[in-house]
OpenMM code with the backbone's topology and positions (N, CA, C; nanometers):
from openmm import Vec3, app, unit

residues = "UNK UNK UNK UNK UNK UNK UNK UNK UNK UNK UNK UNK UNK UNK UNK UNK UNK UNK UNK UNK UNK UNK UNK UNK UNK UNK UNK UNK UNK UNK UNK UNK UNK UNK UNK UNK UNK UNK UNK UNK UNK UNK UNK UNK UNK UNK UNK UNK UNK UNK UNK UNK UNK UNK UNK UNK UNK UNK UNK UNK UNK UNK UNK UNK UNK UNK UNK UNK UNK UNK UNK UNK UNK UNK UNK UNK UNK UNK UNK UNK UNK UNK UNK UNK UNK UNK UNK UNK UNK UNK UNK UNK UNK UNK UNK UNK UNK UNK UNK UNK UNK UNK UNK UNK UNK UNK UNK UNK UNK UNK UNK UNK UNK UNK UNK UNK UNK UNK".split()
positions = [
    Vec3(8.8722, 11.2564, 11.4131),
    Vec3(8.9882, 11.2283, 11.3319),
    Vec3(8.9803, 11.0820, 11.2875),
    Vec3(9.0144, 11.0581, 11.1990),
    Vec3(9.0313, 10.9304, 11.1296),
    Vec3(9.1306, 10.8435, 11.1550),
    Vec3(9.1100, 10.6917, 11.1776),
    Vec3(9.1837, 10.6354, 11.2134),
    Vec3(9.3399, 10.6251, 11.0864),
    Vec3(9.3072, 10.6387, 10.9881),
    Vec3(9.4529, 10.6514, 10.9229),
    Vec3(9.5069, 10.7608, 10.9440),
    Vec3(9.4376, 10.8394, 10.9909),
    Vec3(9.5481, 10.9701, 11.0092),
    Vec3(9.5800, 11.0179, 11.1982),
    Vec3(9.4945, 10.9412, 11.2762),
    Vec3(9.5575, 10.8830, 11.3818),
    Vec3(9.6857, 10.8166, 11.4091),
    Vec3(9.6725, 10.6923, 11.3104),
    Vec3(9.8156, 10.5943, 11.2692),
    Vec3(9.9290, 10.6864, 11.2049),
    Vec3(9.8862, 10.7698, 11.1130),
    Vec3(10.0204, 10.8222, 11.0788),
    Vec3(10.0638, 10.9749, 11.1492),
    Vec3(10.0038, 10.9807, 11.2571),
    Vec3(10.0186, 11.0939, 11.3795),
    Vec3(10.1073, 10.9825, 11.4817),
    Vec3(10.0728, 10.8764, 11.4610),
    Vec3(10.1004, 10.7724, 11.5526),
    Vec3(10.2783, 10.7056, 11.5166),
    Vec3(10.2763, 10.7015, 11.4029),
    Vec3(10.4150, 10.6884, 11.3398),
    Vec3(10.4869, 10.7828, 11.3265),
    Vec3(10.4892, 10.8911, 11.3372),
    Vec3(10.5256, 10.9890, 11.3037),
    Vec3(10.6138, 10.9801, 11.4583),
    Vec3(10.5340, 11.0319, 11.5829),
    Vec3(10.5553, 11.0168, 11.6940),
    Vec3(10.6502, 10.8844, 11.7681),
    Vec3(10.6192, 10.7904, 11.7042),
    Vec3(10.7031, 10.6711, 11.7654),
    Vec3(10.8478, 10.7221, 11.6716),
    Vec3(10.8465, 10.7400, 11.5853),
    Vec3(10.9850, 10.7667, 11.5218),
    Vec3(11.0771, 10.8705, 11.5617),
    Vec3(10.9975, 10.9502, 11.6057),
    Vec3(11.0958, 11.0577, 11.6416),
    Vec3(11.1187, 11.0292, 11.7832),
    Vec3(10.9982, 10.9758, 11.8888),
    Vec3(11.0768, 10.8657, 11.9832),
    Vec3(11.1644, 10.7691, 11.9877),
    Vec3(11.1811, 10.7162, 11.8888),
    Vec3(11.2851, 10.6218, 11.8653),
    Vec3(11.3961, 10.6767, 11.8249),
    Vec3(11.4125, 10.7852, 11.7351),
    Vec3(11.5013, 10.8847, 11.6799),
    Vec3(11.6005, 10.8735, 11.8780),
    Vec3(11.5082, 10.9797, 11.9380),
    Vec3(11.5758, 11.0303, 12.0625),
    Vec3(11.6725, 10.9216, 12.1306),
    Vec3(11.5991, 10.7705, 12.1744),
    Vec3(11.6404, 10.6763, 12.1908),
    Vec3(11.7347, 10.6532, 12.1142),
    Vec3(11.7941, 10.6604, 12.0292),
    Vec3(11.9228, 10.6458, 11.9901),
    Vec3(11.8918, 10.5748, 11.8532),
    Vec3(11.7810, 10.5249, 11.8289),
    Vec3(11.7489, 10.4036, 11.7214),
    Vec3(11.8014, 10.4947, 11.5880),
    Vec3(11.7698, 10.4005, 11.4382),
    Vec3(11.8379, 10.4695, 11.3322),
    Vec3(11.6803, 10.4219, 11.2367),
    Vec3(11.5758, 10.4772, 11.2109),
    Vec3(11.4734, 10.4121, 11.1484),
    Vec3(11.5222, 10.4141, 11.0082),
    Vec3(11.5600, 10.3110, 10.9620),
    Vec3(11.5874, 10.2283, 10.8358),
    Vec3(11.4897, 10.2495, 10.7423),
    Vec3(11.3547, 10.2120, 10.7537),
    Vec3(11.2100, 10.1752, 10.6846),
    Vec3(11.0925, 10.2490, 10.7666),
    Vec3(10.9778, 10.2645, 10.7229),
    Vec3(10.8742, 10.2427, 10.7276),
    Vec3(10.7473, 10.1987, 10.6319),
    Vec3(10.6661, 10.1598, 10.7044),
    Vec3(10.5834, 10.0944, 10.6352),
    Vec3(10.6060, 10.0123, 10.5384),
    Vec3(10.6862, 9.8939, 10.5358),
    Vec3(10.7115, 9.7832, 10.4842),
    Vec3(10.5620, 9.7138, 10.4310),
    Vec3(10.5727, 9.6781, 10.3390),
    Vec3(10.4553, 9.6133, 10.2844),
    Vec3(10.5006, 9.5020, 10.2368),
    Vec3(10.4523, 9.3613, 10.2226),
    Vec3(10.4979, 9.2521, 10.1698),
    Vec3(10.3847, 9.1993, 10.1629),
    Vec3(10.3467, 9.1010, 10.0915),
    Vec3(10.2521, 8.9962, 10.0973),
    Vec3(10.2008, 8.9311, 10.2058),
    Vec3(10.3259, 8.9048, 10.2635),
    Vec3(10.2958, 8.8568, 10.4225),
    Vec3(10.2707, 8.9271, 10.5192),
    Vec3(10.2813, 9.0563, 10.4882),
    Vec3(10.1849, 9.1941, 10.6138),
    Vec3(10.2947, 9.2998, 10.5931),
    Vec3(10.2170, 9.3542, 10.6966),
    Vec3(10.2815, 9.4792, 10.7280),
    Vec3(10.4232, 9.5430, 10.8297),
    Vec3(10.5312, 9.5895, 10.8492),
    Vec3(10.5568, 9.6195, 10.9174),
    Vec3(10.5713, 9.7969, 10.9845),
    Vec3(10.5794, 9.8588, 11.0385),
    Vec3(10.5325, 10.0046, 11.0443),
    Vec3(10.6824, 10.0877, 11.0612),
    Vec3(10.7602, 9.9929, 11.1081),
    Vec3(10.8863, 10.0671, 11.1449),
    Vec3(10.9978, 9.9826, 11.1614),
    Vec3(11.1284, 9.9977, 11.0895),
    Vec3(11.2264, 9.8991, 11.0808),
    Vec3(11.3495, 9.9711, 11.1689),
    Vec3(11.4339, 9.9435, 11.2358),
    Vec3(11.5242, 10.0742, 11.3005),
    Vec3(11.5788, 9.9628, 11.3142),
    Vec3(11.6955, 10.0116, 11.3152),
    Vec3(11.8502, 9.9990, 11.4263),
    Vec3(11.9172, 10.0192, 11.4887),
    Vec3(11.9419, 9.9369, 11.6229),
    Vec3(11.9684, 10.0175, 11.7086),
    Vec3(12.1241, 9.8870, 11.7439),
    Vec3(12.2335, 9.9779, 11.7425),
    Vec3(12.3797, 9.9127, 11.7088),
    Vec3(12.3546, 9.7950, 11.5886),
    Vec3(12.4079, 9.6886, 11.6258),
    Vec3(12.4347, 9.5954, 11.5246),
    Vec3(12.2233, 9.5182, 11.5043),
    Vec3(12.1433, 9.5758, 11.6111),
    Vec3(12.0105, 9.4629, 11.6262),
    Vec3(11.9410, 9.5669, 11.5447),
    Vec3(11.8366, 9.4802, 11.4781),
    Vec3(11.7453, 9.5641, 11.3987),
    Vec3(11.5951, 9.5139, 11.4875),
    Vec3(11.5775, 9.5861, 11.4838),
    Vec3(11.4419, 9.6580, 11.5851),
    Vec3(11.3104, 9.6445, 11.4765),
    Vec3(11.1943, 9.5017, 11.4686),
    Vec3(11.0783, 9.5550, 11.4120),
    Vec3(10.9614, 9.6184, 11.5210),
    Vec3(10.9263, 9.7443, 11.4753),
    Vec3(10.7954, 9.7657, 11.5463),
    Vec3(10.6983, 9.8181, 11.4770),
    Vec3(10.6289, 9.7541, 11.5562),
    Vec3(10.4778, 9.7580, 11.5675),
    Vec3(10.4253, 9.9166, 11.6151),
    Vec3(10.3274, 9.9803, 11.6109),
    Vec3(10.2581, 10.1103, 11.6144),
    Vec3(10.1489, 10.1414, 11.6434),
    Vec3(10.0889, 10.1201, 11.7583),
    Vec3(9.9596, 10.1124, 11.7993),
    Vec3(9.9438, 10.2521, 11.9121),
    Vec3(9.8774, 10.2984, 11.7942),
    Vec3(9.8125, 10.4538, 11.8548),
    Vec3(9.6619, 10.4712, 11.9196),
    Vec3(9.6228, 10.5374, 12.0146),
    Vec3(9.5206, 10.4923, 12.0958),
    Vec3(9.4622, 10.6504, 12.1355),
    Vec3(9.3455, 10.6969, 12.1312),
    Vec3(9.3029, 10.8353, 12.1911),
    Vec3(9.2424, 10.8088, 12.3651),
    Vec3(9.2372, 10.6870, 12.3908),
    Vec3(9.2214, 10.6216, 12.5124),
    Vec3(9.2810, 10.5081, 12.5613),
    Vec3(9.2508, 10.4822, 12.7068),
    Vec3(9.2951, 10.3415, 12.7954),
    Vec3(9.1411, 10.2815, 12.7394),
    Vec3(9.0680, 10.3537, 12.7034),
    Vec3(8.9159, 10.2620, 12.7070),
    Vec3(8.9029, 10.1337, 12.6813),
    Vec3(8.9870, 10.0797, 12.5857),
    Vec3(8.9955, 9.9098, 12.5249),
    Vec3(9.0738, 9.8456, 12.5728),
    Vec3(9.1517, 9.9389, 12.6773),
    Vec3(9.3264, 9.8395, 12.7171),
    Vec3(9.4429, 9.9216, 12.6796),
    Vec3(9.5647, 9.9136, 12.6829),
    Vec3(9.6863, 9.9448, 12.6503),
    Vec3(9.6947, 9.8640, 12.4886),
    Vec3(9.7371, 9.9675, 12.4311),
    Vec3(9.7495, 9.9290, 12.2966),
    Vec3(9.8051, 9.8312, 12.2747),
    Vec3(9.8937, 9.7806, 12.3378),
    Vec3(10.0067, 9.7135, 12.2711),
    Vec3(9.9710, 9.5680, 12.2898),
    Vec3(9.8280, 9.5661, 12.3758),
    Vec3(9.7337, 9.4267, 12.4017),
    Vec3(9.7010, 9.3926, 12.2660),
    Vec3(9.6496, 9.5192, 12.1310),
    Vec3(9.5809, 9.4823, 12.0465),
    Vec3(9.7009, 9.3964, 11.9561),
    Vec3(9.8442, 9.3330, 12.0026),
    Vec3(9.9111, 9.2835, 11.8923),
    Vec3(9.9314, 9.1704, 11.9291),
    Vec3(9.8399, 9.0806, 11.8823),
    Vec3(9.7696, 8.9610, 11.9408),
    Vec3(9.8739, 8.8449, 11.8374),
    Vec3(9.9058, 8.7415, 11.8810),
    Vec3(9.9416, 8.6235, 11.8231),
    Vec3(9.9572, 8.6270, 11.6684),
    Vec3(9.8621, 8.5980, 11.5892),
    Vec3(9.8412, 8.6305, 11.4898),
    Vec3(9.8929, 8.7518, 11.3764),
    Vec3(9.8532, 8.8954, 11.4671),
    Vec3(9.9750, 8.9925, 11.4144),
    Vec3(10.1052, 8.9503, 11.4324),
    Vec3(10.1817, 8.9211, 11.5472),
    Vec3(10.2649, 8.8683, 11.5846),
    Vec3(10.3857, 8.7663, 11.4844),
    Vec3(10.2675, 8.6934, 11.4341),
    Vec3(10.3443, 8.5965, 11.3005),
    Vec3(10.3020, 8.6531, 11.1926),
    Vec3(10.2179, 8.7477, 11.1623),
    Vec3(10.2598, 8.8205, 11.1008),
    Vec3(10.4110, 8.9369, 11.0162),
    Vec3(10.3839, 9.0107, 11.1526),
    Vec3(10.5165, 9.0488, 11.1867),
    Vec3(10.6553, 9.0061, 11.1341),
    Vec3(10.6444, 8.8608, 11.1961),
    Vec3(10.7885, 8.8189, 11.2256),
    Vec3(10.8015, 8.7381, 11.0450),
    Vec3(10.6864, 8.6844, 11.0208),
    Vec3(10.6727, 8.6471, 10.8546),
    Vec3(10.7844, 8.7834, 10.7848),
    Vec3(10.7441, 8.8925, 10.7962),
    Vec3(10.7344, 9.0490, 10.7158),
    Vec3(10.8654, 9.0398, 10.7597),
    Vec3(10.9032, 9.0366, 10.8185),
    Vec3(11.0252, 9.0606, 10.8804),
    Vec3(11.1609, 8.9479, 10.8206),
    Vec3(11.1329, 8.8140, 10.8321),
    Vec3(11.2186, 8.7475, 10.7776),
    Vec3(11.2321, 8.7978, 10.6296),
    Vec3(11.1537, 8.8281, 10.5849),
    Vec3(11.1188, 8.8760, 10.3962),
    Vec3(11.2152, 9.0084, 10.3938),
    Vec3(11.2122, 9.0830, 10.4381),
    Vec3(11.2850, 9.1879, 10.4804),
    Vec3(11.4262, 9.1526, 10.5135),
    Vec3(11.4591, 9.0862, 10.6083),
    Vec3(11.6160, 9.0677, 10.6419),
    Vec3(11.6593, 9.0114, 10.4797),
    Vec3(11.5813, 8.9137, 10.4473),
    Vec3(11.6323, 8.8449, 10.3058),
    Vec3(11.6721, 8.9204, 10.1920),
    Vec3(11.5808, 9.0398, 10.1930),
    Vec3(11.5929, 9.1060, 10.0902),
    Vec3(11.7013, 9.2044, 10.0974),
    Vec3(11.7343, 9.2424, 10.2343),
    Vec3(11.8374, 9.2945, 10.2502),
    Vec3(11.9996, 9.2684, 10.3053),
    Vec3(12.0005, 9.1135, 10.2700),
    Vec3(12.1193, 9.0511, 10.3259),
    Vec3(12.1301, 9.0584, 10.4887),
    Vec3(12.0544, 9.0475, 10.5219),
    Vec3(12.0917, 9.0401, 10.7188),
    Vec3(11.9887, 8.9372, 10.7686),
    Vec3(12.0019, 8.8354, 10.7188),
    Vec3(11.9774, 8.6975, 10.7787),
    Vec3(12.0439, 8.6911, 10.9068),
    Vec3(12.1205, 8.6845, 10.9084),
    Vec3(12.2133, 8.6386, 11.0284),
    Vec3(12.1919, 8.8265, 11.1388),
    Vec3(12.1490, 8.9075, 11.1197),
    Vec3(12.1495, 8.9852, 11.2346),
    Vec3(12.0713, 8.9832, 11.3310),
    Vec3(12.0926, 9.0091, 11.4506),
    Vec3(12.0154, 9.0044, 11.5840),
    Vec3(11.8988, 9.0843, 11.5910),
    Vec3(11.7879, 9.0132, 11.5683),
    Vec3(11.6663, 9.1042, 11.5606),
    Vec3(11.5912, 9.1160, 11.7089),
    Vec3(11.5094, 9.2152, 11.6983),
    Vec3(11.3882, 9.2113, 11.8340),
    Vec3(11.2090, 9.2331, 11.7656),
    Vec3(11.1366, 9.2234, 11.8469),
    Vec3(11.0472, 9.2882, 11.7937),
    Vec3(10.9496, 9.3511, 11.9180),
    Vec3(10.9982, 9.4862, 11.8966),
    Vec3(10.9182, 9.6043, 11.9668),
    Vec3(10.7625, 9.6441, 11.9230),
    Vec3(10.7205, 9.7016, 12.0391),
    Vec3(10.5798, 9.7639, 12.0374),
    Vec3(10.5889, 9.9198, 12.0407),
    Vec3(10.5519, 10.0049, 12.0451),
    Vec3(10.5402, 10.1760, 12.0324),
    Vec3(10.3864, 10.1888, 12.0964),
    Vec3(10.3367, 10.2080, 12.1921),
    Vec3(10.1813, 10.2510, 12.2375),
    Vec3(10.2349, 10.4100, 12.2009),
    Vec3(10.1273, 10.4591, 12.1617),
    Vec3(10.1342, 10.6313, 12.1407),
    Vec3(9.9613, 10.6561, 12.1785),
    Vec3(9.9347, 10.7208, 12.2962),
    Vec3(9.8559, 10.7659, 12.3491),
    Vec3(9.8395, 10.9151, 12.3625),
    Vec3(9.7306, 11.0150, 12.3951),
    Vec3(9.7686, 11.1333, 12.4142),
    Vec3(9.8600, 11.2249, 12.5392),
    Vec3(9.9629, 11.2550, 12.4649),
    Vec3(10.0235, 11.2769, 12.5663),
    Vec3(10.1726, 11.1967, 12.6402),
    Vec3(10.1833, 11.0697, 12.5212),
    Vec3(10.2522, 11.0204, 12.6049),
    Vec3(10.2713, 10.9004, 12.4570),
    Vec3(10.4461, 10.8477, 12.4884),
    Vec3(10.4868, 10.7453, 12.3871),
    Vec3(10.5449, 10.6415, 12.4476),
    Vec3(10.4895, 10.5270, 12.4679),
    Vec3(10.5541, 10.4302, 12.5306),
    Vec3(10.6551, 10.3300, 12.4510),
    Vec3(10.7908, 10.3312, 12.4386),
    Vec3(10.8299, 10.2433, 12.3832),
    Vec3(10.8803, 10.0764, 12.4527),
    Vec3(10.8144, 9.9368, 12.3916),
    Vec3(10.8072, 9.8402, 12.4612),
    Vec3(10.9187, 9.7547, 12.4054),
    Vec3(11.0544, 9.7829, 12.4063),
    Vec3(11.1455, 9.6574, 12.3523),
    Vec3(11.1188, 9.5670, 12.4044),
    Vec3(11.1225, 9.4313, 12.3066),
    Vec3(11.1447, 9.2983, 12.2439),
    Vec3(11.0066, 9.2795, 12.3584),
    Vec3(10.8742, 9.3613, 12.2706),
    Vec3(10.7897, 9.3308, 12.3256),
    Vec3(10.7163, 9.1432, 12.3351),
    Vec3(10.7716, 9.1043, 12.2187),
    Vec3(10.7527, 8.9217, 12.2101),
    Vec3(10.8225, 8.8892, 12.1302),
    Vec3(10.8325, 8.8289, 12.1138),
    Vec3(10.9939, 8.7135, 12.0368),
    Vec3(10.9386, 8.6006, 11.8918),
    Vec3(11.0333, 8.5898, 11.8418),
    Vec3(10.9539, 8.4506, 11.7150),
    Vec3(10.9062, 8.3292, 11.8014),
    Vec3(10.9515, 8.3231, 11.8942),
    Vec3(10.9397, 8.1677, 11.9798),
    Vec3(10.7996, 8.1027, 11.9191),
    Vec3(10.7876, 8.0382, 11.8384),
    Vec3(10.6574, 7.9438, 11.8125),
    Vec3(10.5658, 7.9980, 11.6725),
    Vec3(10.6019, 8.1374, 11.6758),
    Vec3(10.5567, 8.1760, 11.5426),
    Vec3(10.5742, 8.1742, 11.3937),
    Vec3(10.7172, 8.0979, 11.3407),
    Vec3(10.7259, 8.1283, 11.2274),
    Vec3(10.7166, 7.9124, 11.1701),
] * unit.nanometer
topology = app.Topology()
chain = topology.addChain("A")
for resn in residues:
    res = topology.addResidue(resn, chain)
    for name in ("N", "CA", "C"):
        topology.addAtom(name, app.Element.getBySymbol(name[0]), res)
C-alpha cells in the first residue's frame, strides 16, 4: 500500500477517533504556504491542531517521534495563519499528535506547545 493512501486510511481513522472523543473536526488538510496541517477540531471553546502519523509498525519508533522540532514550527506557523483567517486569535489552542498503527489509535493531547517555536 502506498504511503498516501496509508495517510489518508490514517486520517480517516484519527477523525473518527476524535469524532468519539467528543472533538468537533472543523478542517482537514489545511494547506498554507507555511505547511501543512492534517486536522483542525474543537474540542469546547480550545481548538485542537493535529498532527497524523500513521505507521504499519513500531519498527522506526512510535510515530509521533517522527514530529520533530521543525514540523513542530511548522505546525504552529499553519496554525497561527489559520486562527487569523478565521477570527480566533485570541482562542485557546493545543497541539495534538494522532499515532494510528494497526490495530490501534493513539490520541496524544497537547502533544508539544509553541514554547520557542514561532
Amino acid at each position: 500500500m502506498n504511503r498516501r493512501i496509508v495517510g489518508n486510511l490514517g486520517e480517516d481513522a484519527a477523525c473518527a477517533a476524535l469524532r468519539r472523543a467528543g472533538l468537533n473536526v472543523l478542517a482537514r488538510n489545511v494547506r498554507r504556504p507555511t505547511g501543512e496541517i492534517d486536522i483542525v477540531a474543537r474540542e469546547g471553546k480550545t481548538i485542537a491542531f493535529v498532527e497524523v502519523k500513521a505507521r504499519s509498525s513500531l519498527r522506526y519508533g512510535r510515530p509521533a517521534e517522527a514530529v520533530g522540532r521543525a514540523k513542530q514550527a511548522k505546525i504552529v506557523r499553519t496554525a497561527a495563519v489559520w486562527l487569523a483567517e478565521n477570527g480566533l486569535e485570541d482562542a485557546p489552542v493545543r497541539f495534538d499528535v494522532v499515532e494510528v498503527l494497526p490495530g490501534s489509535v493513539r490520541h496524544l493531547r497537547a502533544a508539544f506547545d509553541a514554547t520557542g517555536l514561532f
